[in-house]
C-alpha positions as CSV (number, residue, x, y, z in Angstrom):
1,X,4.4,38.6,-96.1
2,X,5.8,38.4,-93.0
3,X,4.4,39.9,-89.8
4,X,6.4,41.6,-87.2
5,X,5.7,42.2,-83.4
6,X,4.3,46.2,-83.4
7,X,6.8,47.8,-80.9
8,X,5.9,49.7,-77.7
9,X,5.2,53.2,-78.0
10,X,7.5,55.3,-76.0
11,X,5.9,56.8,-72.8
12,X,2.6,57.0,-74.2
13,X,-0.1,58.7,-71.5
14,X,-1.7,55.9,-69.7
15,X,-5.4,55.6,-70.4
16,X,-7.6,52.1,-70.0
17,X,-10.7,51.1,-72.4
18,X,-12.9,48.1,-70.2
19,X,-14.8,46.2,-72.6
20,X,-17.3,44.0,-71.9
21,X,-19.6,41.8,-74.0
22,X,-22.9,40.5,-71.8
23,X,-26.0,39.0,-72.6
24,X,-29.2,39.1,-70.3
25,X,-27.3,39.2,-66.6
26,X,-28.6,42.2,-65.1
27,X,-27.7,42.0,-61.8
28,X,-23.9,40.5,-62.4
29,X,-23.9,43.4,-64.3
30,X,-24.7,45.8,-62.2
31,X,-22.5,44.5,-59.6
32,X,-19.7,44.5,-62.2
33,X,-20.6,48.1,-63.2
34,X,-20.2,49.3,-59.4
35,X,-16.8,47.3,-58.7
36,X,-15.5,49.1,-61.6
37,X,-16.9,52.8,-60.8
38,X,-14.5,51.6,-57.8
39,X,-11.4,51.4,-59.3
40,X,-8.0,52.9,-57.5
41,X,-6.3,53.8,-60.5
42,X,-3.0,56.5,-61.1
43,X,-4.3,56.7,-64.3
44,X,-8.0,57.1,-66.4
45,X,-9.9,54.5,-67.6
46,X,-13.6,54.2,-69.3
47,X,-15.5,51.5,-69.8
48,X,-17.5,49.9,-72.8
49,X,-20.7,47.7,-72.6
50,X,-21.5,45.3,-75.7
51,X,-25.2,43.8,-75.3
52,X,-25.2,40.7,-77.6
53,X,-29.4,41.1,-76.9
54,X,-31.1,42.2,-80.2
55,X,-33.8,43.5,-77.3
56,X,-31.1,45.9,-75.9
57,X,-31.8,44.1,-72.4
58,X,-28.4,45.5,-70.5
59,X,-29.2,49.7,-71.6
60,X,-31.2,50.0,-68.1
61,X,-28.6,48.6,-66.1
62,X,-26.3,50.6,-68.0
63,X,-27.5,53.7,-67.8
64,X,-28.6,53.9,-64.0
65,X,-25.5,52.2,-62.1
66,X,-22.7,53.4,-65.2
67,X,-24.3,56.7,-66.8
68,X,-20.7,57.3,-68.3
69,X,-20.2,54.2,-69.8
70,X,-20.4,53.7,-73.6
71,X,-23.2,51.9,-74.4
72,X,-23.6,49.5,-77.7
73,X,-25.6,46.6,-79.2
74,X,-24.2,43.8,-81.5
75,X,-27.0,42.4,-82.8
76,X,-25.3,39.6,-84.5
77,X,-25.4,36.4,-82.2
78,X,-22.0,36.2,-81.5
79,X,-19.4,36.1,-79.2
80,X,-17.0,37.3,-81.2
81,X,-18.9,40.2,-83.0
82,X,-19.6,41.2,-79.6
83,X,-16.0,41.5,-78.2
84,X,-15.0,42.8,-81.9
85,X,-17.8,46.0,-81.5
86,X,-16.1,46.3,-78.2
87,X,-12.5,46.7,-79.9
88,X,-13.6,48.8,-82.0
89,X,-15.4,51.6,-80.0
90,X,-12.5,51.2,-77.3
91,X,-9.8,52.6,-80.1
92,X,-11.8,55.3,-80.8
93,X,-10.8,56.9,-77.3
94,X,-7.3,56.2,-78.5
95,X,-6.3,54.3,-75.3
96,X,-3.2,52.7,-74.0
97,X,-4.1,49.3,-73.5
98,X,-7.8,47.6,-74.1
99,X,-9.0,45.5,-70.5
100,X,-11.4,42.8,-70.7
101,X,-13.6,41.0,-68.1
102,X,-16.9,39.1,-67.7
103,X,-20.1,39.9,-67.1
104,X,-20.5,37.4,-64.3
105,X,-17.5,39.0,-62.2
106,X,-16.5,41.5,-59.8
107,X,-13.2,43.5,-59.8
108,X,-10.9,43.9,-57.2
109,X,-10.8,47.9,-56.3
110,X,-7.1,47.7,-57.3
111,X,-7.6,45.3,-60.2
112,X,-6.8,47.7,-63.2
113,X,-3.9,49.4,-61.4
114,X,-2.1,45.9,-60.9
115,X,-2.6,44.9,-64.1
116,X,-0.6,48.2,-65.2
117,X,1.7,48.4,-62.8
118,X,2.5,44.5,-64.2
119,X,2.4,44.9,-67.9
120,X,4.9,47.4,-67.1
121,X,6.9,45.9,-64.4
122,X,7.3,42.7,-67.0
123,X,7.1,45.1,-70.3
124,X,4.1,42.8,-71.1
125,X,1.7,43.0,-74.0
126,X,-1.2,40.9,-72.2
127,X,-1.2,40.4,-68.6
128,X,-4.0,38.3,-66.9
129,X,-4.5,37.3,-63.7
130,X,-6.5,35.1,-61.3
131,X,-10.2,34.8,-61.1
132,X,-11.8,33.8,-57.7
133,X,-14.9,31.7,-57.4
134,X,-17.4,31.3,-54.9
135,X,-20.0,28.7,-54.9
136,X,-23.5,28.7,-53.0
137,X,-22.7,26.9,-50.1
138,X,-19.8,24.5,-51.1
139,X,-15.8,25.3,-51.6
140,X,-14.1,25.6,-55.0
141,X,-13.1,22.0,-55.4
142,X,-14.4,22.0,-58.9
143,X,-12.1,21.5,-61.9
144,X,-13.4,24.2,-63.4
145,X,-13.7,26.6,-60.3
146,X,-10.2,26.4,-59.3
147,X,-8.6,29.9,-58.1
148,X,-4.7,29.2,-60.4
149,X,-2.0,30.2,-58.4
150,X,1.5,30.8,-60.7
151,X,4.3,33.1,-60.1
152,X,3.6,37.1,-60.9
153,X,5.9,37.4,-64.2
154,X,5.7,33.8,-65.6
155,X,5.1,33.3,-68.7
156,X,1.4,32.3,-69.5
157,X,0.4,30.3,-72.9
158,X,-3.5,30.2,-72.5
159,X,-5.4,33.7,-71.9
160,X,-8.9,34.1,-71.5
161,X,-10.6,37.4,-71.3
162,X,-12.4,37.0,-67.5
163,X,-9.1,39.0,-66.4
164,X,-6.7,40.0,-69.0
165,X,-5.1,43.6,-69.9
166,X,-4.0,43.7,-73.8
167,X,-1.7,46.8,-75.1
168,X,-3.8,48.4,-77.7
169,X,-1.3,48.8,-80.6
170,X,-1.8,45.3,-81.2
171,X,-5.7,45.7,-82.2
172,X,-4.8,49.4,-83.5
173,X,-1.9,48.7,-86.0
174,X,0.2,45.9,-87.2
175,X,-2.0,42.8,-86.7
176,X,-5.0,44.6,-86.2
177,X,-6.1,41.5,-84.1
178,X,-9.9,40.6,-84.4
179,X,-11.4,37.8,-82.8
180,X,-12.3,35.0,-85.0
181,X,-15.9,34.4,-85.6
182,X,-15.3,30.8,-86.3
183,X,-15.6,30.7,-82.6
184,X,-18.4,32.8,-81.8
185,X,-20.7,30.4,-81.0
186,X,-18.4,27.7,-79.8
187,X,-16.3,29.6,-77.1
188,X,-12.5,29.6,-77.2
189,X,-11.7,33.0,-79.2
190,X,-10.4,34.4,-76.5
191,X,-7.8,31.2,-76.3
192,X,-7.2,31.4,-79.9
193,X,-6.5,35.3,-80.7
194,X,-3.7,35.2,-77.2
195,X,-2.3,32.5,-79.2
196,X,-2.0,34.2,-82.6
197,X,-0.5,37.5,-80.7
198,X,2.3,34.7,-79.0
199,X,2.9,33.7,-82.8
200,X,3.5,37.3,-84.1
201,X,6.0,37.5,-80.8
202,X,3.5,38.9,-78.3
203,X,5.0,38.4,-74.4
204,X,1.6,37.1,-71.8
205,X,2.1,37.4,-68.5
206,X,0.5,36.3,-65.5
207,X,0.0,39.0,-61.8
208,X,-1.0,37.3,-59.1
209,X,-2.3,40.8,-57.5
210,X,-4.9,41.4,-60.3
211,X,-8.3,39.3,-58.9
212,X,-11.8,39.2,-60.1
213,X,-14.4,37.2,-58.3
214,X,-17.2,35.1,-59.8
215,X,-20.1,34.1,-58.0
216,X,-20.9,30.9,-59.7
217,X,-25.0,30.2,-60.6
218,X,-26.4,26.9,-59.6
219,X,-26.7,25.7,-62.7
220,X,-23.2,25.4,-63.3
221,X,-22.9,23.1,-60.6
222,X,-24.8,20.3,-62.3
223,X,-23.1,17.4,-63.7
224,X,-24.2,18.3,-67.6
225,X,-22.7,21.3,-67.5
226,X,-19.4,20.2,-66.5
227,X,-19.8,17.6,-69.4
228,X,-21.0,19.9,-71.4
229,X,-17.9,22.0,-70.9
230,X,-15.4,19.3,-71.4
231,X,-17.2,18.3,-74.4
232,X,-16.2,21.8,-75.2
233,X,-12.7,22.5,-74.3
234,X,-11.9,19.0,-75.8
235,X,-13.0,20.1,-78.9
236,X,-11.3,23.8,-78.8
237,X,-7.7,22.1,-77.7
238,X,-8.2,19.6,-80.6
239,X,-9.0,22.5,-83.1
240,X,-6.4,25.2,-81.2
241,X,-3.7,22.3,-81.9
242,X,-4.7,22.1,-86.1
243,X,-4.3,25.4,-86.4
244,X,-1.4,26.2,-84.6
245,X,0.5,23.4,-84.3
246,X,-0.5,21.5,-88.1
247,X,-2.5,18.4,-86.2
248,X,-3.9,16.9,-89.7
249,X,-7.8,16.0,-89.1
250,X,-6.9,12.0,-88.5
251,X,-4.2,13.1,-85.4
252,X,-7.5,14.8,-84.0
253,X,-9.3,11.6,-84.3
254,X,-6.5,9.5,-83.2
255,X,-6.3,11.5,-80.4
256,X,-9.7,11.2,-79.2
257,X,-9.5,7.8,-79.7
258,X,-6.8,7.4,-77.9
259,X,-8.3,9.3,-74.9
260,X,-11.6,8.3,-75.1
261,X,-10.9,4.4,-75.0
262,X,-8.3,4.8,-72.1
263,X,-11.0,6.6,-69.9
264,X,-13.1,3.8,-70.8
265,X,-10.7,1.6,-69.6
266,X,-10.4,3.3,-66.6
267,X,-14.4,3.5,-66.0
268,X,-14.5,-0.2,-66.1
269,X,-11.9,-0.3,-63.4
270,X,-13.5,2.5,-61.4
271,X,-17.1,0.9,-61.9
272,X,-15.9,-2.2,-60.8
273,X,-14.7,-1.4,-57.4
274,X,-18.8,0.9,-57.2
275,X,-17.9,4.4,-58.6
276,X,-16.5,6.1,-62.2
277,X,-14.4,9.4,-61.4
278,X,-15.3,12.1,-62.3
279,X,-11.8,12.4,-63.8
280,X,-12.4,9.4,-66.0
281,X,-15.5,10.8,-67.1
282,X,-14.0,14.3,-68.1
283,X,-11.6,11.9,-69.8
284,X,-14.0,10.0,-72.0
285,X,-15.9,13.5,-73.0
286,X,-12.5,15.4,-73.7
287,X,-11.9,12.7,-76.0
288,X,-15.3,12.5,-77.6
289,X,-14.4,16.2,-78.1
290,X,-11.3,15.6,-79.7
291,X,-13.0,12.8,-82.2
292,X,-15.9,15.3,-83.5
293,X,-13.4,18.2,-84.3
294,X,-11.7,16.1,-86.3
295,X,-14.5,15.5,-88.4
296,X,-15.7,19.0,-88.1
297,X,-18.5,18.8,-85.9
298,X,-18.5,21.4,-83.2
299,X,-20.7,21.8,-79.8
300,X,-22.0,25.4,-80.0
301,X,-21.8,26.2,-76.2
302,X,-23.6,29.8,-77.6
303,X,-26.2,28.9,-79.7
304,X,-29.6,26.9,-79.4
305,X,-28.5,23.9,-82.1
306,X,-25.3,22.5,-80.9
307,X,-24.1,21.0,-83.8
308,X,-22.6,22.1,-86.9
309,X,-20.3,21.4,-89.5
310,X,-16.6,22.2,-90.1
311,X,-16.3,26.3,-89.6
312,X,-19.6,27.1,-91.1
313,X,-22.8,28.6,-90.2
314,X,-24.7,26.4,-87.8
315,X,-28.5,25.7,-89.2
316,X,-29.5,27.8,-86.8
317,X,-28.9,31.2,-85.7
318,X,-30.7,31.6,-82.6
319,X,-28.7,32.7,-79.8
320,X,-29.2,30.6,-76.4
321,X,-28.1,32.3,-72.8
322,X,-24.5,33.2,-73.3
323,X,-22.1,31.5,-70.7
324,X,-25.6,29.8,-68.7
325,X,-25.8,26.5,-70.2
């Protein structure tokens, strides 16, 4: 069967669903919750908060800074139930286009309305945009901190949900896009459902007028967790490129290999002359990522045990701190 792109619906009234999935940050939430009761909008919007907490930890927040917000709990540990409960009660207000952001940001007061005005502007079916960080006391010269500056109306390839706007009909009919719970407790479903709605003939975009800023926790300044994340993303590109680009489980290893020995390489160098980069090491961990999704053994950024086998089940299904390793 083949799929076909859904079309756009013509003229349809404009009305925005924010969904967000968070899991014990009370006070990003909060401040999230209050930038979006902000918004300078032409047009309505509501907004939908998932708690991934069995305990039901976010309803407080929920109910004294965004009384008219939708409040839910998935109480299956997983980032992908969570954002897929937050699909789902979105449609039911029938709206225009789905918005997604994190719990650890704040929104621009004119974040929603550029995102609109772009997806139209570019006849987009996802638009994301830039995300801002700021770090206690030190500037964003962090790989992973980096404010990305591109051209409003380029094309984008890789879309994460910290700052994206999605048209609706493509979770409401045709595909019916879900994201994949292979990846809830890894990370990455946002990368891989943007990259299945490019393969049906979706159009991303990127607005450089749609910002969100994230005040980054201490912890994520620490050398593990940037190795930790590498580890991560290593693995995800390695298992984005089997899926959707045929990489056979020995090209993965190769790969890694490959990567992982020339850092090495590198790091002798570097160590030689008193110091191994940073770069090199992201190198040699990228790699190592690359080498255990080829054999099927992901890092589970979300869960408590970090390991497990090929897309099953990890041994374990407790839930660690979502996004604060």
């Amino acid at each position: 069967m083949t799929l076909t792109k859904p079309g756009h619906p013509a003229n349809p009234p404009i009305h925005v669903v924010v969904t967000i999935a968070t899991y014990k940050r009370p006070e990003s939430l909060s401040a999230l919750l209050t930038s979006l009761s902000l918004q300078r909008t032409a047009f309505t919007h509501k907004v939908v908060v998932v708690d991934n907490d069995v305990a039901a930890s976010a309803k407080e927040v929920v109910s004294e800074v965004a009384p008219d917000a939708v409040y839910l709990v998935e109480s299956r540990p997983s980032i992908s139930a969570a954002r897929n409960a937050g699909v789902a009660e979105a449609l039911r207000f029938r709206p225009w286009a789905l918005a997604f952001i994190d719990d650890d940001e704040v929104a621009d007061e004119r974040w929603l309305q550029e995102l609109v005005n772009s997806m139209q502007q570019h006849s987009a079916d996802v638009v994301t945009g830039p995300v801002e960080y700021v770090l206690p006391g030190k500037s964003a010269d962090y790989k992973y901190f980096q404010k990305l500056e591109r051209p409003s109306g380029s094309d984008v390839k890789y879309v994460a949900t910290n700052n994206a706007l999605v048209r609706a009909h493509w979770f409401a009919t045709g595909p019916q896009l879900r994201f994949d719970d292979k990846f809830g407790l890894s990370g990455g479903e946002d990368l891989e459902i943007f990259l299945r709605l490019q393969k049906l003939g979706g159009k991303c975009t990127w607005t450089q007028d749609a910002l969100v800023t994230s005040h980054v926790q201490p912890e994520r300044l620490k050398w593990i967790w940037h190795m930790r994340r590498e580890l991560r993303n290593g693995q995800l590109i390695a298992r984005l490129r089997r899926e959707f680009e045929g990489y056979s489980r020995l090209r993965l290893i190769a790969e890694g290999l490959r990567l992982a020995t020339a850092g090495a390489g590198r790091g002798i160098l570097h160590a030689l002359q008193g110091k191994v980069s940073t770069t090199v090491q992201f190198q040699i961990v990228a790699g190592i990522g690359w080498i255990r999704a080829g054999l099927g053994i992901y890092y589970l950024e979300y869960s408590h045990d970090r390991v497990a086998r090929s897309d099953g089940v990890p041994r374990n299904r407790s839930f660690s701190k979502q996004g604060q390793v």
